[in-house]
KEKE-3310 file (N, C-alpha, C; in steps of 0.2 Angstrom, whole numbers, plus 5000, padded with zeros to 4 digits):
npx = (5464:5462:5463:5452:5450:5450:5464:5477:5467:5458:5446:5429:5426:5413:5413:5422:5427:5438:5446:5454:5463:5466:5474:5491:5498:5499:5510:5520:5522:5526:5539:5548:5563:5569:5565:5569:5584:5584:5582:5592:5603:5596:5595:5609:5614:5605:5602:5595:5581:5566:5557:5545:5527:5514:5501:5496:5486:5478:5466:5457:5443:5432:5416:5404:5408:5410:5425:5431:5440:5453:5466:5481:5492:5508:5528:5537:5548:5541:5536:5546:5554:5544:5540:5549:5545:5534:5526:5526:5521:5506:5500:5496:5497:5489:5488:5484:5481:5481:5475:5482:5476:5478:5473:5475:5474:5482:5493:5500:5514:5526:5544:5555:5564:5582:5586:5575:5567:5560:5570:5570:5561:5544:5529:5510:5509:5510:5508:5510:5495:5492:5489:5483:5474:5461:5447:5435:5440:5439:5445:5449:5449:5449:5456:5469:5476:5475:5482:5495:5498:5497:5510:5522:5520:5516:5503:5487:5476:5461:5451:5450:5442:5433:5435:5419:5420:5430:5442:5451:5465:5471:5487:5499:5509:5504:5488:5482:5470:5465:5458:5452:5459:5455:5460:5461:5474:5485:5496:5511:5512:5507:5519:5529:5524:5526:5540:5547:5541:5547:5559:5561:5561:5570:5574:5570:5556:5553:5561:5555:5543:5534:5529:5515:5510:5502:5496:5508:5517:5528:5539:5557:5560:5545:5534:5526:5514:5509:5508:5496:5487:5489:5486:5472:5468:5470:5463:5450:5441:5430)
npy = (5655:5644:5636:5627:5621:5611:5610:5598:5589:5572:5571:5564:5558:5558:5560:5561:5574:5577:5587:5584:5598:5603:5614:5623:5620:5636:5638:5631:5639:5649:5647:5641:5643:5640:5626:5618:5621:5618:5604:5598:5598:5590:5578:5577:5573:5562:5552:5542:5546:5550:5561:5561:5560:5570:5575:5592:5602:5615:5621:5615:5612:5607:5602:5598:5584:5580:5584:5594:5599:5607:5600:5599:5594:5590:5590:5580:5584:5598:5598:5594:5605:5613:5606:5612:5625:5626:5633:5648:5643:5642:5628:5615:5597:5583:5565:5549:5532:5517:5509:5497:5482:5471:5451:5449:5463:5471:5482:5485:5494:5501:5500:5515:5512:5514:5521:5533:5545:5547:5539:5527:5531:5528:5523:5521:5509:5519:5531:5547:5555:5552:5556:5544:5540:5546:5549:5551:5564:5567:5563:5543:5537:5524:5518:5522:5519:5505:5502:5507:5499:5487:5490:5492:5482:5471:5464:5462:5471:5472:5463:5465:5467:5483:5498:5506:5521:5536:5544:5558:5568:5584:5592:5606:5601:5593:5584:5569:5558:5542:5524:5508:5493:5480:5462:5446:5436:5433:5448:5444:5434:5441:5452:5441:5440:5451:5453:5443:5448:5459:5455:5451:5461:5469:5483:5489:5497:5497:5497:5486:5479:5483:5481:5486:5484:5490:5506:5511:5508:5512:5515:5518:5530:5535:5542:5557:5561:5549:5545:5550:5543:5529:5529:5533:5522:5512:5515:5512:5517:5521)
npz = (5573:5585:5600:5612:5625:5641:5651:5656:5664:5662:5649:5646:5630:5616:5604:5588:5579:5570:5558:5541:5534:5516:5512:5517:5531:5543:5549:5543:5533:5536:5541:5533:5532:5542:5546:5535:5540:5552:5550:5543:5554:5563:5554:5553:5566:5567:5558:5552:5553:5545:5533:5532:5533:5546:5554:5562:5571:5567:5573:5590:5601:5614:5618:5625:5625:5614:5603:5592:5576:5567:5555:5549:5534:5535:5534:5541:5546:5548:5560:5568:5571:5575:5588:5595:5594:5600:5609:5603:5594:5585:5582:5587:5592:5590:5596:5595:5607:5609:5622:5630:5635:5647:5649:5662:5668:5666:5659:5645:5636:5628:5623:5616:5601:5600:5588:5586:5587:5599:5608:5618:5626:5635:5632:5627:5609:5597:5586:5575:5569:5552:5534:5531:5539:5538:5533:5520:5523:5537:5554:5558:5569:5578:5566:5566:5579:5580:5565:5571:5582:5576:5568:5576:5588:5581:5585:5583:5585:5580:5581:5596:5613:5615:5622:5629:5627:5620:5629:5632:5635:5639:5636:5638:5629:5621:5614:5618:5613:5619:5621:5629:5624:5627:5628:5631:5633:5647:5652:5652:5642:5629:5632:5627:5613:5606:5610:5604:5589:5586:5584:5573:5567:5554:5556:5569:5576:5589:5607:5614:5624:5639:5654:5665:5680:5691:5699:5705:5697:5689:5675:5671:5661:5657:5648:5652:5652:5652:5666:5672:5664:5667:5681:5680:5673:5682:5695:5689:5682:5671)
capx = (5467:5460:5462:5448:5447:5452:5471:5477:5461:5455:5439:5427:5423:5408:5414:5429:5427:5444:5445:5459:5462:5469:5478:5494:5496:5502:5517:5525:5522:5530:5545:5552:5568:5571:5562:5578:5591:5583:5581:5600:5603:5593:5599:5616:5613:5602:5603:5588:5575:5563:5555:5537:5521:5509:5496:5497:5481:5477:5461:5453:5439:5428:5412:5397:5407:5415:5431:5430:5447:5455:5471:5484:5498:5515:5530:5538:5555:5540:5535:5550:5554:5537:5543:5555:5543:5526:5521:5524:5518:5499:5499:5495:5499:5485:5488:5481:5484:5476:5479:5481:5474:5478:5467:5476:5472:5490:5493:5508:5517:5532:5549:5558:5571:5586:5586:5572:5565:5559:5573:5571:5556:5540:5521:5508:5510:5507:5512:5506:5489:5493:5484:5480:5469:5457:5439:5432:5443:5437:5450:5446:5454:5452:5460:5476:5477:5472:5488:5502:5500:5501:5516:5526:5519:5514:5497:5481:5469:5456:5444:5450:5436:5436:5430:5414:5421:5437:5444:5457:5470:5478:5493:5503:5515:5498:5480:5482:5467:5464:5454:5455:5458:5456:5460:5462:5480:5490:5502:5515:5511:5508:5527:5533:5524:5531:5546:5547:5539:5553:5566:5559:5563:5578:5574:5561:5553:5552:5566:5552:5537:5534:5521:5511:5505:5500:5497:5514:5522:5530:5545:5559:5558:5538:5531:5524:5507:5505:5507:5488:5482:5490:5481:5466:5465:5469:5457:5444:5437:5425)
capy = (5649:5644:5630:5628:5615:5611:5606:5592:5585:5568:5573:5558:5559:5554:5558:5563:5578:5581:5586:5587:5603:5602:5617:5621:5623:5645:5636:5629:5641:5654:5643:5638:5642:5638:5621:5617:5622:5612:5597:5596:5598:5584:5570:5574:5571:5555:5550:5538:5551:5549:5564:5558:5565:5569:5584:5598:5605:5623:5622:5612:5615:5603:5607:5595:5577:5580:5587:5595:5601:5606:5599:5600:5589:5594:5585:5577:5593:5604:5592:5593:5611:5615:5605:5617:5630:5625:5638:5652:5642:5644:5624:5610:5590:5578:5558:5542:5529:5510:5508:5489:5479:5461:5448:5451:5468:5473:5488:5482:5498:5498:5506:5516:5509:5520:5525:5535:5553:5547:5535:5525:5533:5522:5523:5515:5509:5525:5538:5555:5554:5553:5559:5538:5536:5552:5546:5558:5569:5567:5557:5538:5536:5517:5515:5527:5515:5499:5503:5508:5494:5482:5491:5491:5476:5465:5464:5465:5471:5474:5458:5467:5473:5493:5502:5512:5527:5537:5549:5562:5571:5588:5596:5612:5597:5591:5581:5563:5554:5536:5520:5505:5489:5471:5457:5439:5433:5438:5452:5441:5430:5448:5452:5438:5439:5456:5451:5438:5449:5465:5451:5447:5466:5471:5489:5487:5504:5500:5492:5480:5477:5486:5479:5491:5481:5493:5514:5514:5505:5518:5512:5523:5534:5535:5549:5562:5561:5542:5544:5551:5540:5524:5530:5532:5514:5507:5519:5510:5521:5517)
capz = (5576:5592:5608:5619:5629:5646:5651:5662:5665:5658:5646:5640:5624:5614:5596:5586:5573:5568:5550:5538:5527:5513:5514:5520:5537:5542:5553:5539:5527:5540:5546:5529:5530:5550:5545:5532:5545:5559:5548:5543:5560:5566:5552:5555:5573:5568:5549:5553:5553:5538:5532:5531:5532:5547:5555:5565:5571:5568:5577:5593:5604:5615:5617:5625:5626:5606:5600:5584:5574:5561:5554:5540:5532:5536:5533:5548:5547:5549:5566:5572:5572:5581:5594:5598:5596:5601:5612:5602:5584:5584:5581:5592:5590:5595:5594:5599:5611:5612:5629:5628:5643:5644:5652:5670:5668:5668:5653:5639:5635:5622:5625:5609:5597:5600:5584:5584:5591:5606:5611:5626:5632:5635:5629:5623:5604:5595:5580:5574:5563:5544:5531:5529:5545:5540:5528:5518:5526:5545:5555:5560:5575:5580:5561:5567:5586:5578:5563:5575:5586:5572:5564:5580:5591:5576:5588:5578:5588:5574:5584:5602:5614:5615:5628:5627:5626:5620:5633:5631:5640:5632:5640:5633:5625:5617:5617:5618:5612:5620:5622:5631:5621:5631:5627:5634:5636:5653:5648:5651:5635:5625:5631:5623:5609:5607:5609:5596:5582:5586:5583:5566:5560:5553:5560:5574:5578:5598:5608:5616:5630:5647:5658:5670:5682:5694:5699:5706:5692:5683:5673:5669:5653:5655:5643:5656:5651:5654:5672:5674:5661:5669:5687:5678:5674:5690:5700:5688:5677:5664)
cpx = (5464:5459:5461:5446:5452:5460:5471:5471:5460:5447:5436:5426:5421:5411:5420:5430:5433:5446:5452:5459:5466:5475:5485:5494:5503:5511:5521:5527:5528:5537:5548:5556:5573:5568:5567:5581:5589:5583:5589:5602:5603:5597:5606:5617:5612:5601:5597:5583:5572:5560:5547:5531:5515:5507:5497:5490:5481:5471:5462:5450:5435:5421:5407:5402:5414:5422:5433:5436:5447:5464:5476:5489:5503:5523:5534:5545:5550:5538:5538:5554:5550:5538:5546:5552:5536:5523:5520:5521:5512:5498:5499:5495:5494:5487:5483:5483:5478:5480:5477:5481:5476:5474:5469:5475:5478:5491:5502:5509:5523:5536:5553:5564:5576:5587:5581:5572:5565:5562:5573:5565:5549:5533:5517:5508:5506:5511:5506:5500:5491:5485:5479:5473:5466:5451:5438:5433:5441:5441:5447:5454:5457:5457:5467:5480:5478:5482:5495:5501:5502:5510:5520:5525:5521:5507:5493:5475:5461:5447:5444:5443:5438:5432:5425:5413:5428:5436:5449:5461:5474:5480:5495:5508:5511:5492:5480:5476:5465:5457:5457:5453:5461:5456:5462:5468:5484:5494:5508:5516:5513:5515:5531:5531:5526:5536:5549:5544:5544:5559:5568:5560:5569:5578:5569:5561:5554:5560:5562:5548:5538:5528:5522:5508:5500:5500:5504:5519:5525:5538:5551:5560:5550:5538:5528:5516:5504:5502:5498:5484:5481:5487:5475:5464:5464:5466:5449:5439:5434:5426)
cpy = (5649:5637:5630:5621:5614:5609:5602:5588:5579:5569:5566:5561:5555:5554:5564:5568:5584:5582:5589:5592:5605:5606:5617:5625:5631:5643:5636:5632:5649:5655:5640:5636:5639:5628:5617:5616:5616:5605:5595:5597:5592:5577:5570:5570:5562:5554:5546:5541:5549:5556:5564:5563:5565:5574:5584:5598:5613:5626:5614:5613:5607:5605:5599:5585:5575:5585:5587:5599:5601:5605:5601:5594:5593:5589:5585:5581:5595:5602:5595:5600:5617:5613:5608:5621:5630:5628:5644:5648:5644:5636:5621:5602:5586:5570:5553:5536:5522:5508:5499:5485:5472:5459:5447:5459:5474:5478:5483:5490:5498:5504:5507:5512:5516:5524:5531:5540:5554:5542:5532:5528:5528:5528:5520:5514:5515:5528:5544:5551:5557:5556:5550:5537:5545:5545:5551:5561:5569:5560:5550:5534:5530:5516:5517:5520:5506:5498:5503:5505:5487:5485:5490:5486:5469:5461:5463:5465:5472:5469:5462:5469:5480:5496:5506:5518:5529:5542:5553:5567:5578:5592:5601:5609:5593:5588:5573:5560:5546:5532:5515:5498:5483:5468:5450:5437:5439:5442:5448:5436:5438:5451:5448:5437:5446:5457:5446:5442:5456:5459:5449:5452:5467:5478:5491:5496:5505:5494:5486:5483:5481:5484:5484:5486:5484:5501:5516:5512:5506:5516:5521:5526:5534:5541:5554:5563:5555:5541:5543:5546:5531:5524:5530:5526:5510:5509:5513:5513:5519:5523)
cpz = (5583:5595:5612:5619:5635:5646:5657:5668:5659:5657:5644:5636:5619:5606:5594:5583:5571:5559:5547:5532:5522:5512:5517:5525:5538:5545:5549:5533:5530:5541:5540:5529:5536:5549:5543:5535:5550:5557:5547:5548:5564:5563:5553:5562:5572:5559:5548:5552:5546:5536:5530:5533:5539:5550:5561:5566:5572:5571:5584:5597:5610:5619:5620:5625:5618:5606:5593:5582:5570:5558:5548:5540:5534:5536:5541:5550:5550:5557:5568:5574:5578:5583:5599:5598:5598:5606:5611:5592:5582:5582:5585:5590:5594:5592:5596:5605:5612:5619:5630:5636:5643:5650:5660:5674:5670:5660:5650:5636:5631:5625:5616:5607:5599:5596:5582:5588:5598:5610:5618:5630:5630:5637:5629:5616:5601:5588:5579:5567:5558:5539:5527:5535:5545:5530:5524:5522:5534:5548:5558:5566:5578:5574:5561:5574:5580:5570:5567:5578:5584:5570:5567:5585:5587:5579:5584:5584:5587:5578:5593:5605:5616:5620:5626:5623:5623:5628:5631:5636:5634:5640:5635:5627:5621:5619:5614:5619:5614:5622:5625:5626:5623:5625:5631:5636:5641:5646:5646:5642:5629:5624:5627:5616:5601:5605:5602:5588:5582:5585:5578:5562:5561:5556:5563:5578:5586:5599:5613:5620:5636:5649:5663:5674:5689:5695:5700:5701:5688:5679:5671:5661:5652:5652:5648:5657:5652:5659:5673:5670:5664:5679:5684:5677:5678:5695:5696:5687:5671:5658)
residu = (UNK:UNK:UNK:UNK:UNK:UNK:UNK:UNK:UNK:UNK:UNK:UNK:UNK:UNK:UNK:UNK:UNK:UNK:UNK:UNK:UNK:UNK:UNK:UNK:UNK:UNK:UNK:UNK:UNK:UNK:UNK:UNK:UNK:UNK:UNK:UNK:UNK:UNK:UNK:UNK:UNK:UNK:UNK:UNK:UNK:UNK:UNK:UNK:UNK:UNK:UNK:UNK:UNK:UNK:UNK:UNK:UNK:UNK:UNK:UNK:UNK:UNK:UNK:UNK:UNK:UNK:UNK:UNK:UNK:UNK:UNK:UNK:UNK:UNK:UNK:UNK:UNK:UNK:UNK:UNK:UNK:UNK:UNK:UNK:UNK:UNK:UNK:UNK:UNK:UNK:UNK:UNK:UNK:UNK:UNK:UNK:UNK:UNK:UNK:UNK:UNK:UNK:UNK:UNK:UNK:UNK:UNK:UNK:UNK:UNK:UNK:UNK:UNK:UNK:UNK:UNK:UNK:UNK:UNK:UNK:UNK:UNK:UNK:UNK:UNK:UNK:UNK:UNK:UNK:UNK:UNK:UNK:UNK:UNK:UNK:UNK:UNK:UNK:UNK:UNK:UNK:UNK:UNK:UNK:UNK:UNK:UNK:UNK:UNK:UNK:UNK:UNK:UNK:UNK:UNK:UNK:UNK:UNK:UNK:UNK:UNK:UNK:UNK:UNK:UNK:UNK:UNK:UNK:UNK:UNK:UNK:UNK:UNK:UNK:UNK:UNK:UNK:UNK:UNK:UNK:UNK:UNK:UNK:UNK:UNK:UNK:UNK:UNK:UNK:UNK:UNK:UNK:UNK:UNK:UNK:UNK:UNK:UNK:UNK:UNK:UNK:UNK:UNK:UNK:UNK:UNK:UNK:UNK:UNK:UNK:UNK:UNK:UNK:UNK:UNK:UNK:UNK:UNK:UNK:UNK:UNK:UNK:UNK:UNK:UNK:UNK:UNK:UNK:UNK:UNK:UNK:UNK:UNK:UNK:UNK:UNK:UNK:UNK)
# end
């Protein structure tokens, strides 16, 4: 197992080759019974939790522009237990991130539903890569950003423009994959429209909208990793 690639640097990157292996991953085969425990644990805490399914990497590397990897399925117990231990597991957690720009050039960010893992803390609409947003086995990353932000917005950014490039950010706490995806209406508009499609679920994922309108603009509960990505914007990086 092995993670070579720089840390706390934003990387560009030309192309994605993270592949899922059908196997299962050594963490969860290791941690069975501690997996269990921690999960009864957690539902009692939050009964909400679902046990769903998404990957772990047991490789990453990046090399010339790409970052090529190898992943596994694990179910979302086995997730949550790594959390706790993911500097001695041998696993690492990469995601996505549509960094949504609106037409004043102001970032929409979402804050969690209380009921969920990450309550109250704010992002851009996001989730763990499932075993649905990989192609013949090789992950499809806009397919991963482009889903999470319908799921939880009600957005479609499927027509969006996309920025040239991905770029990535990995920390000890993971590798956060991102792009940027404009669009036309002030943010303000996107807030409301937000708003009004969280109102329309019976058990809405986020508790609503954050505007960014600038470097300093950091709301409370930001996710730790945003900070640099949200100065990377407003510096005006391509």
């Amino acid at each position: 197992m092995s993670f070579d690639l720089p840390r706390n640097v934003i990387l560009p990157v030309d192309a994605v080759d993270v592949r899922l292996d059908t196997g299962p991953h050594p963490f969860a085969l290791s941690n069975a019974a501690a997996i269990a425990e921690n999960w009864r644990q957690e539902t009692a805490a939050n009964p909400a939790l679902f046990d769903g399914t998404v990957v772990l990497l047991s490789e990453l590397a990046y090399r010339d522009g790409r970052l090529a990897g190898r992943c596994h399925a694990v179910n979302y117990s086995t997730f949550l237990l790594w959390r706790k231990r993911r500097e001695i597991s041998g696993a690492e957690h990469a995601y996505a991130h549509a960094m949504l720009v609106a037409g004043d050039n102001a970032l929409v960010a979402i804050r969690m539903g209380p009921h969920t893992v990450n309550a109250g803390r704010v992002y851009f609409a996001a989730g763990s890569f499932e075993p649905i947003d990989f192609r013949d086995g090789l992950v499809d990353v806009d397919f991963n950003m482009i889903r999470e932000v319908g799921e939880e917005t009600g957005l479609d950014l499927s027509e969006a423009e996309r920025g040239r490039h991905y770029h990535a950010l990995s920390t000890p706490s993971g590798t956060v994959i991102f792009r940027r995806y404009r669009v036309a209406e002030p943010a303000d508009e996107l807030a409301r429209r937000i708003t009004a499609f969280v109102a329309t679920e019976t058990d809405p994922e986020i508790e609503g909208p954050v505007i960014i309108r600038h470097a300093g603009d950091l709301p409370d509960g930001l996710m730790p990793h945003m900070k640099p990505l949200i100065e990377w914007h407003f510096a005006g990086h391509d």
